[in-house]
C-alpha positions as CSV (number, residue, x, y, z in Angstrom):
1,X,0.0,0.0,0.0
2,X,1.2,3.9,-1.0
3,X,1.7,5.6,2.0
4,X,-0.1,9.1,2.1
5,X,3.4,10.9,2.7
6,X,6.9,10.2,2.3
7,X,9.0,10.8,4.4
8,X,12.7,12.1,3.9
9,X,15.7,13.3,6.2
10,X,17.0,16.7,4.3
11,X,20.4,16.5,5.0
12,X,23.3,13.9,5.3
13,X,23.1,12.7,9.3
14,X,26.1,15.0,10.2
15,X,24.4,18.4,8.9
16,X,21.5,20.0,10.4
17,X,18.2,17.7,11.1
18,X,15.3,18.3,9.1
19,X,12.7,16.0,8.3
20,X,10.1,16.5,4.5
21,X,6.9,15.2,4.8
22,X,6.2,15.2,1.2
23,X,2.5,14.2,0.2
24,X,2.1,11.5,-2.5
25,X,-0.9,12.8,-3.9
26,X,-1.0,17.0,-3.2
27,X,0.9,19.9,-3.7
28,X,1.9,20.0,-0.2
29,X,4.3,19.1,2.4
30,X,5.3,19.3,5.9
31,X,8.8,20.1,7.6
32,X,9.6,18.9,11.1
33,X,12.1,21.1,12.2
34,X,13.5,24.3,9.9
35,X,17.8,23.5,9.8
36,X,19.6,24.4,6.7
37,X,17.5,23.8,4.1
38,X,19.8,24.3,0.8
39,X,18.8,21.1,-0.1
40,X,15.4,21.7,-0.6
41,X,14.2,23.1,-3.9
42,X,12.3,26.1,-4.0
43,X,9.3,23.7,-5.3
44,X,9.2,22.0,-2.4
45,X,9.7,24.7,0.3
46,X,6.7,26.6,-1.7
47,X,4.1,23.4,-0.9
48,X,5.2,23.3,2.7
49,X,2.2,24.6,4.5
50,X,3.0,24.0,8.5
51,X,6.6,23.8,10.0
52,X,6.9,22.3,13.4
53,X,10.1,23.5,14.9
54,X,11.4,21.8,18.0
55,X,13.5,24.3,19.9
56,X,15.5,27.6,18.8
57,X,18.7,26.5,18.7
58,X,20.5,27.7,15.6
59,X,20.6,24.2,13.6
60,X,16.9,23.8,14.0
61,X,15.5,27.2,12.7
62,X,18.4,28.4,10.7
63,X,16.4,27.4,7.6
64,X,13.7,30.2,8.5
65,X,15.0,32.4,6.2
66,X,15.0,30.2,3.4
67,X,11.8,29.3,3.8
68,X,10.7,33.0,4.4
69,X,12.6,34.3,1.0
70,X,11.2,31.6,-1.4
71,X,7.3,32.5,0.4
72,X,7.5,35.9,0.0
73,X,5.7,36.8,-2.7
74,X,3.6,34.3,-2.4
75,X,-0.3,34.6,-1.2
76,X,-0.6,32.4,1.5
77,X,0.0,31.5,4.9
78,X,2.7,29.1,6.6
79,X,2.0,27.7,9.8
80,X,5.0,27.5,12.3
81,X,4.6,25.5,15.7
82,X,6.8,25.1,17.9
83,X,7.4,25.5,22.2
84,X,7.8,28.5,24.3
85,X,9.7,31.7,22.4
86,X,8.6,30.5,18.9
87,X,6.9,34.0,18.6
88,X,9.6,35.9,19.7
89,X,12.4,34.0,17.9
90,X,10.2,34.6,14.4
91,X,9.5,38.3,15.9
92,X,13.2,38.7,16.1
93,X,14.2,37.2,12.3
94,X,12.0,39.7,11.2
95,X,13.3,42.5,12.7
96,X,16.5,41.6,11.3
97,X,15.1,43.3,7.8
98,X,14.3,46.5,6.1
99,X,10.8,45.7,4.7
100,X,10.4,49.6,3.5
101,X,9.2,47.7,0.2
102,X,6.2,45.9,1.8
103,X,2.7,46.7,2.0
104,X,-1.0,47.1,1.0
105,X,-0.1,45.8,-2.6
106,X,2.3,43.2,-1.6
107,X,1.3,39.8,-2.3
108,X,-0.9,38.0,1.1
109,X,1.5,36.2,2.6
110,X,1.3,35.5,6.3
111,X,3.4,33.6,8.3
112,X,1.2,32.3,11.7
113,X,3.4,31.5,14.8
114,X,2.0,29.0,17.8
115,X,3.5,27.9,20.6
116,X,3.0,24.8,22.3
117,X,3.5,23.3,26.1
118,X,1.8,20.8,28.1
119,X,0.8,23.4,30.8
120,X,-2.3,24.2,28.0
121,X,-3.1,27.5,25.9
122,X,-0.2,28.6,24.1
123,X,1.0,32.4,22.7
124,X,0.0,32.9,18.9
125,X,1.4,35.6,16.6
126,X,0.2,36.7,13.0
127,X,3.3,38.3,10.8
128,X,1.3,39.9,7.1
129,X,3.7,41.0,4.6
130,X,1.0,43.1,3.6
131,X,1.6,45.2,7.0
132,X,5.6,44.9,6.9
133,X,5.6,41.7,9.1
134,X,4.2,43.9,12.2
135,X,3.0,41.7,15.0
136,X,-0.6,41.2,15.7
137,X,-1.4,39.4,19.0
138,X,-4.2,36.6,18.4
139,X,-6.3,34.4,20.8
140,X,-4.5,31.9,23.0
141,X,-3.9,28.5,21.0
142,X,-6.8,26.3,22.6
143,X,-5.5,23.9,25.0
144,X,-5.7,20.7,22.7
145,X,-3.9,18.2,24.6
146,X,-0.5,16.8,22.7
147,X,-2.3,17.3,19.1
148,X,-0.4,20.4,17.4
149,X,-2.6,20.2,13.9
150,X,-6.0,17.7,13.4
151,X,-7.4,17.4,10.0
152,X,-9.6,14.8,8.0
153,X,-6.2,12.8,6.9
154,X,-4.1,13.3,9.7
155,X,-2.8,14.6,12.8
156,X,0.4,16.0,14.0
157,X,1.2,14.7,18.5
158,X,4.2,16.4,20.2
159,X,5.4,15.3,23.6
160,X,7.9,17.6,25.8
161,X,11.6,16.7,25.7
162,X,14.1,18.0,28.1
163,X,17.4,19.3,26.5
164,X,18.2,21.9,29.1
165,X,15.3,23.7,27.7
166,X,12.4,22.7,26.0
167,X,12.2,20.7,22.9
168,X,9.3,19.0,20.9
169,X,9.7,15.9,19.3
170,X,6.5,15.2,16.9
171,X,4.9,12.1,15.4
172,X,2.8,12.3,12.1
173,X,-0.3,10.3,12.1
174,X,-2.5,9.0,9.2
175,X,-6.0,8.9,10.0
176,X,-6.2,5.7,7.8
177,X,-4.3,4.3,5.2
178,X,-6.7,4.5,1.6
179,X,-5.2,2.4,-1.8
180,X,-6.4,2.1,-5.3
181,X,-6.6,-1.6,-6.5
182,X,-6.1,-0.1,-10.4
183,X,-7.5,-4.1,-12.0
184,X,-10.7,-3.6,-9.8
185,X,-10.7,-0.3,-11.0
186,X,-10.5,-0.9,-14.8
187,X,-12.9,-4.1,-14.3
188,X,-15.6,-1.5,-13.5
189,X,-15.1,0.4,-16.3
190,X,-13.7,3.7,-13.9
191,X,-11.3,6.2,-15.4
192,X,-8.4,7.9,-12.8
193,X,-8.8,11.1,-11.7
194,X,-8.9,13.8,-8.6
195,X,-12.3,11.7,-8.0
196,X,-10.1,9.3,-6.2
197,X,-8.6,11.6,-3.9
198,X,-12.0,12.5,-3.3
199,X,-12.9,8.8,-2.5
200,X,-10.1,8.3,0.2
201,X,-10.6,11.4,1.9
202,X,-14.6,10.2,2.3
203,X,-13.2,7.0,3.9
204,X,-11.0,8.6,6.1
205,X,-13.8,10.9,7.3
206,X,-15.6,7.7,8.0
207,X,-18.5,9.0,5.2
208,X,-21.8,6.7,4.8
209,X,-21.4,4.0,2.2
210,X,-24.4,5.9,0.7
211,X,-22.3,9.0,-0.2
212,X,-22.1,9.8,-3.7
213,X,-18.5,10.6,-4.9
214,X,-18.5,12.8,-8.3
215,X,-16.5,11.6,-11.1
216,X,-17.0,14.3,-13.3
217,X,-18.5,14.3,-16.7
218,X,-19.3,10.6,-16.1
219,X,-21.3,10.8,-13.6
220,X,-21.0,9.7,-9.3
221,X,-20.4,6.3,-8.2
222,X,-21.7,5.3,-4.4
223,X,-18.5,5.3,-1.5
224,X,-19.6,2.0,-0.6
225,X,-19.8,0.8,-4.6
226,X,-15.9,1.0,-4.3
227,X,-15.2,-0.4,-1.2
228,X,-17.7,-3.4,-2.1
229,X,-16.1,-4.0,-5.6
230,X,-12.5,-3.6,-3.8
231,X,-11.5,-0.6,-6.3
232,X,-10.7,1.2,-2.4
233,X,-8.5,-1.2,-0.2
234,X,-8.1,0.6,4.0
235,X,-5.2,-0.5,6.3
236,X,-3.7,1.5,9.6
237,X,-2.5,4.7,8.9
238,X,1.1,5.4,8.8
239,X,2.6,6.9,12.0
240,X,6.4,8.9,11.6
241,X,7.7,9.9,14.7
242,X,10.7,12.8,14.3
243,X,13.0,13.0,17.9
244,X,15.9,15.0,18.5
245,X,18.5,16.8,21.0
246,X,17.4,15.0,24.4
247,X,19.3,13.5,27.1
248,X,18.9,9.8,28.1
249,X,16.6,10.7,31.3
250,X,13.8,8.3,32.9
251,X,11.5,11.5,31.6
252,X,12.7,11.5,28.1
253,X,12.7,7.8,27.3
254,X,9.2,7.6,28.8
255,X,7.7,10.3,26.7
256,X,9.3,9.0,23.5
257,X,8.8,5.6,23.4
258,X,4.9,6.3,24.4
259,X,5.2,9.0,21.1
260,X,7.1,6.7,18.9
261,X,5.1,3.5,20.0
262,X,4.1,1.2,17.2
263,X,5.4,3.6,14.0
264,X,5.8,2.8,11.0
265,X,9.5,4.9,10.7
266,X,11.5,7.0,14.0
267,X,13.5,9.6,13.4
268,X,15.9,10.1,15.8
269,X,19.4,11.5,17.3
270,X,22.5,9.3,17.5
271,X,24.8,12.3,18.5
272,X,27.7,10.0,20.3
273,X,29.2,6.8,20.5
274,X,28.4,4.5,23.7
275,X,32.4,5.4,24.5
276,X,31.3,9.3,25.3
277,X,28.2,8.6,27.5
278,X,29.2,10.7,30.0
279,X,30.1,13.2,27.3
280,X,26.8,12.7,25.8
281,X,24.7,13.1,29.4
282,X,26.6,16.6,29.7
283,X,25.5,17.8,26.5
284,X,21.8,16.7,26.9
285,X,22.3,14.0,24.1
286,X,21.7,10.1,23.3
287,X,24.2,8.4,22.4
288,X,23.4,5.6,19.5
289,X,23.2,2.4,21.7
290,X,20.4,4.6,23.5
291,X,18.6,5.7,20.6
292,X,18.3,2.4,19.5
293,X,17.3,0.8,22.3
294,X,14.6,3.5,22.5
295,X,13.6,2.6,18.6
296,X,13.2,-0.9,19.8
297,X,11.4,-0.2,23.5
298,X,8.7,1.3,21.1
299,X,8.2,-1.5,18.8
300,X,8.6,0.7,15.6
301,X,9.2,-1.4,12.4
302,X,11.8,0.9,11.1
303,X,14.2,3.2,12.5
304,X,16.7,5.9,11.0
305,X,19.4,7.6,13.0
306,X,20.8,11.3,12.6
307,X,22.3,14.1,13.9
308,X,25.4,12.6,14.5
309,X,28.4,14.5,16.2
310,X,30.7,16.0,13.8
311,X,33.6,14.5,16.2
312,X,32.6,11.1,14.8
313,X,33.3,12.3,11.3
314,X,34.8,9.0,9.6
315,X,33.1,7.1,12.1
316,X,29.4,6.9,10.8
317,X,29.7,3.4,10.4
318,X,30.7,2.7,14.0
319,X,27.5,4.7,15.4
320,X,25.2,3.2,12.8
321,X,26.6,-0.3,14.2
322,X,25.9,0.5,17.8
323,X,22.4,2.1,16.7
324,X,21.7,-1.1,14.7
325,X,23.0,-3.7,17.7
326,X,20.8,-1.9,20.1
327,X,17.5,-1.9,18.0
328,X,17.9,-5.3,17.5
329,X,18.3,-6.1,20.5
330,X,22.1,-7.3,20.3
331,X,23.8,-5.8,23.0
C-alpha cells in the first residue's frame, strides 16, 4: 500500500536535522524542524504549509530564512509551531530586515506563529507581509492536549523533551491508510482522476457508504460501490515519529517511546558513541546504543538515526553499528 506521505531526512546525518513530509498525492508538504535547508528546492519549500520546529537553537530554525525568501511573494499563509519563544524567535528574524518595500499591494503572505506546552493555551502571533511583518497578537492556542494540527487525513502529536530547555519531538499520524486496487478499477469500467482523492478522503472521514463521490462528466459512483467492488482497499494509517537533541533521562525515554510506540519509521538523534556517554549526558544527548534501544522499546518497524556529532566524522559506520545492535536487540 502507498503511503499518504513520504517521508525524507534533508540533509546527510552530520548536517543539520530536518525531516520532509512530502504528500504523494497534493501539492503539499510538511517540515519537522527548519535547519539548513539548501537542499530543498524552491518547489518543495513553496508546498510546505506548516513547520513544526522543535527548539531555537540555531541548527533547527536556521532554515527560516530560506523558507521565508522563497514564500514571500507568495499569497498564502505558513503555519510555524513550535514550544515556548517561537513568537519571539520569528519576531526577532523579522526585525532583522528592512521591509520599506512591503505593504498594502504586496502579495498575502502570512506567516502564523504557535506555541506549544503541556501546561495548555499557548501564545500565537500573525506576521502579514502586507503590513511589513508587524506583530498582531491573536487568541490563545486552545488547550488541545499533545495534538499540534488535526485534519480529516491526519494529525500531528508532540510530547515535551528536556534538553536543558524545552524541545518537541512530533509524530505524524494518518488517520487511515486509503489504496487504489487499479485491476478492480478498470474491471468496473472507472477512469483515474482527482475523484479518487476524493474517495479516500470520504473513507477517512468515516463518510456513509451511501455518499455519492462525483466523477466528473461521467457521472458519481456510491462510497460503498468502491469499497464493495475492492476498487478502495483501507489498512492502519502510517505513523512517523521525528526526535531529536534529548538526554537519556527516565523522563525522556518515557515520553518518547509512548510517542514513537508502534510507527511505521522514528527519526531520531544518534549524536555519540556508547564510548562518550558521560560526554553525551553533559551535552543533553543520546548516544546511538540509547537511541536504538529507545527505537526498539517502542516497537517501531523501522528506525533511521541522525544528527550525529561532527567528532565522529569517519566514524558513521561505527554509530550506525551500535544504533543497529541496540534496536535489535544485540547488545
Amino acid at each position: 500500500m502507498a503511503w499518504l506521505v513520504q517521508p525524507r531526512l534533508v540533509n546527510e546525518p552530520f548536517s543539520d536535522p530536518a525531516l520532509l513530509l512530502d504528500f504523494a498525492f497534493a501539492r503539499r508538504a510538511l517540515l519537522f524542524d527548519l535547519g539548513d535547508l539548501a537542499a530543498l528546492s524552491a518547489r518543495e519549500i513553496i508546498r510546505t504549509t506548516h513547520a513544526f520546529v522543535s527548539h531555537m537553537h540555531m541548527d533547527h530554525f536556521a532554515g527560516f530564512d530560506r523558507l521565508l525568501r522563497l514564500n514571500l511573494y507568495q499569497s498564502r499563509t505558513v503555519h510555524l509551531l513550535g514550544p515556548p519563544g517561537l513568537c519571539e524567535a520569528v519576531a526577532a528574524k523579522l526585525a532583522a530586515y528592512t521591509w520599506n518595500l512591503l505593504g498594502p499591494h504586496s502579495a498575502d503572505f502570512r506567516l502564523l506563529a504557535e506555541e506549544w506546552s503541556p501546561a495548555g493555551a499557548g501564545r500565537r502571533s500573525l506576521f502579514p507581509a502586507q503590513d511589513a511583518f508587524r506583530r498582531q497578537e491573536l487568541a490563545p492556542r486552545a488547550a488541545g492536549g499533545r495534538v499540534l494540527l488535526e485534519e480529516a487525513d491526519f494529525m500531528v502529536e508532540t510530547a515535551r523533551l528536556d534538553h536543558g530547555i524545552p524541545c518537541l519531538a512530533f509524530a505524524f499520524q494518518e488517520t487511515l491508510r486509503v489504496n487504489v486496487h487499479r485491476p478492480a478499477l478498470e474491471v468496473a469500467g472507472l477512469p483515474v482522476g482527482p475523484w479518487l482523492t476524493a474517495a479516500k478522503q470520504a473513507l477517512r472521514r468515516g463518510d456513509p457508504a451511501g455518499t455519492e463521490i462525483l466523477l466528473g462528466p461521467q457521472g458519481s459512483v456510491p462510497l460503498g460501490f468502491l469499497r464493495e467492488k475492492g476498487i478502495l482497499h483501507t489498512g492502519p494509517g502510517q505513523r512517523i515519529t521525528y526526535a531529536t537533541d534529548l538526554a537519556c533521562s527516565p523522563a525522556n525515554v518515557e515520553a518518547l517511546t509512548e510517542l514513537a510506540r508502534g510507527s511505521d519509521m522514528l527519526f531520531i538523534e544518534a549524536a555519540f558513541l556508547e564510548e562518550d556517554r558521560a560526554m553525551a549526558a553533559r551535552k543533553n544527548h543520546l548516544t546511538a546504543a540509547q537511541a536504538g534501544g529507545i527505537a526498539r522499546a517502542a516497537g517501531v518497524a523501522h528506525a533511521r538515526p541522525m544528527h550525529f556529532s561532527a567528532r565522529y566524522l569517519g566514524q558513521e559506520e561505527a554509530l550506525r553499528r551500535e544504533f543497529e545492535a541496540a534496536f535489535r536487540g544485540a547488545r
